[in-house]
VOTILUM-943866 format. One record per residue: residue number from 1; residue in one letter; x, y, z of N, C-alpha, C, O in turn. Coordinates in nm, 4 decimals, always signed. Layout:
# VOTILUM-943866
> NUM/A/X/Y/Z/X/Y/Z/X/Y/Z/X/Y/Z
...
END
This chain:
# VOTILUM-943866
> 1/X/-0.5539/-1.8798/+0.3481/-0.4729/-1.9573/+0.4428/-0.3289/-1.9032/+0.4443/-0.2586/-1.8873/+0.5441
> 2/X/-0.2981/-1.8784/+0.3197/-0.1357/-1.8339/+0.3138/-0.1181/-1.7150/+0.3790/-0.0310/-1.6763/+0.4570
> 3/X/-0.2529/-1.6444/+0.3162/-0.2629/-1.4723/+0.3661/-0.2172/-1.4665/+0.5043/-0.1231/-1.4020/+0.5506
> 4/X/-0.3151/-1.5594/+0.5736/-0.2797/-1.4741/+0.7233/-0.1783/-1.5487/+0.8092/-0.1670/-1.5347/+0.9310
> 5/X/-0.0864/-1.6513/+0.7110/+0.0008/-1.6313/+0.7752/+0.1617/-1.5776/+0.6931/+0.2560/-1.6161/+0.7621
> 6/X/+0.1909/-1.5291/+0.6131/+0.2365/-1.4298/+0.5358/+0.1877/-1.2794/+0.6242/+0.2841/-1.2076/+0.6505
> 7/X/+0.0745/-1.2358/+0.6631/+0.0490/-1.1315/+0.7272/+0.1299/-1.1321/+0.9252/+0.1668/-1.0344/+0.9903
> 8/X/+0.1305/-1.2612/+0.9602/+0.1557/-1.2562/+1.0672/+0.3327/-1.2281/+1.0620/+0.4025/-1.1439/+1.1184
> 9/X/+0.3590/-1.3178/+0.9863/+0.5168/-1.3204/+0.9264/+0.5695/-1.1935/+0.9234/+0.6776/-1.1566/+0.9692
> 10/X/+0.4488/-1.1009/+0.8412/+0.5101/-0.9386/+0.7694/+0.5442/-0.9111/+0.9376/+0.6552/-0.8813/+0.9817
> 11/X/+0.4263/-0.9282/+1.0132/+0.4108/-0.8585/+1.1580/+0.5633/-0.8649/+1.2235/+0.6415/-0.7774/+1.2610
> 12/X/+0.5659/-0.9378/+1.2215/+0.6864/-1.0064/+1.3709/+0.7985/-0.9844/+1.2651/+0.9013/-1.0439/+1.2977
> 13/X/+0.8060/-0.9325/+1.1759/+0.9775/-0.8950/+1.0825/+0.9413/-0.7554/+1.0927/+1.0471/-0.6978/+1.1179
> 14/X/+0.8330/-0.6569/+1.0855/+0.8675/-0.5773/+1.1099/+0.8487/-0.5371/+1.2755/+0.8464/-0.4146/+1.2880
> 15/X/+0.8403/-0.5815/+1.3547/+0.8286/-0.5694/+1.5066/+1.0211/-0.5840/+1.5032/+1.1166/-0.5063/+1.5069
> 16/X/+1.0060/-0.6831/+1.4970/+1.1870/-0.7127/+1.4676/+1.2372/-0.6231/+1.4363/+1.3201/-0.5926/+1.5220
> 17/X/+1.2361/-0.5577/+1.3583/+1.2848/-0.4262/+1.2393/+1.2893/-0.3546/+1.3291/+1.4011/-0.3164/+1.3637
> 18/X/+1.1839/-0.3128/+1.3947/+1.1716/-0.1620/+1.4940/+1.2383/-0.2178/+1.6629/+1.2864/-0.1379/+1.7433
> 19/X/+1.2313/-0.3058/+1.6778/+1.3037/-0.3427/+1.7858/+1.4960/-0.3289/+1.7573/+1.5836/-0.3168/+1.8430
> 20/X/+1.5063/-0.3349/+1.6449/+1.6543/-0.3669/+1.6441/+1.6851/-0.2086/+1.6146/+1.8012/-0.1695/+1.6026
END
Protein backbone atom coordinates (compact mmCIF):
# COMPACT_ATOMS: atom_id res chain seq x y z
CA UNK A 1 0.00 0.00 0.00
CA UNK A 2 2.78 2.42 0.99
CA UNK A 3 4.83 1.08 -2.01
CA UNK A 4 2.79 2.36 -4.65
CA UNK A 5 2.23 5.29 -3.34
CA UNK A 6 5.88 6.26 -2.29
CA UNK A 7 6.48 5.00 -6.05
CA UNK A 8 4.00 7.47 -7.48
CA UNK A 9 5.49 10.26 -5.15
CA UNK A 10 9.26 9.16 -6.44
CA UNK A 11 7.39 9.72 -10.04
CA UNK A 12 6.00 13.24 -9.98
CA UNK A 13 9.42 14.62 -7.86
CA UNK A 14 11.33 13.38 -10.35
CA UNK A 15 9.07 14.61 -13.40
CA UNK A 16 9.38 17.87 -11.32
CA UNK A 17 13.16 17.54 -11.23
CA UNK A 18 13.39 17.24 -15.05
CA UNK A 19 10.84 19.81 -15.71
CA UNK A 20 12.61 22.46 -13.66
Amino acid sequence: MTNLLQHQLSNRFQRDKQVL
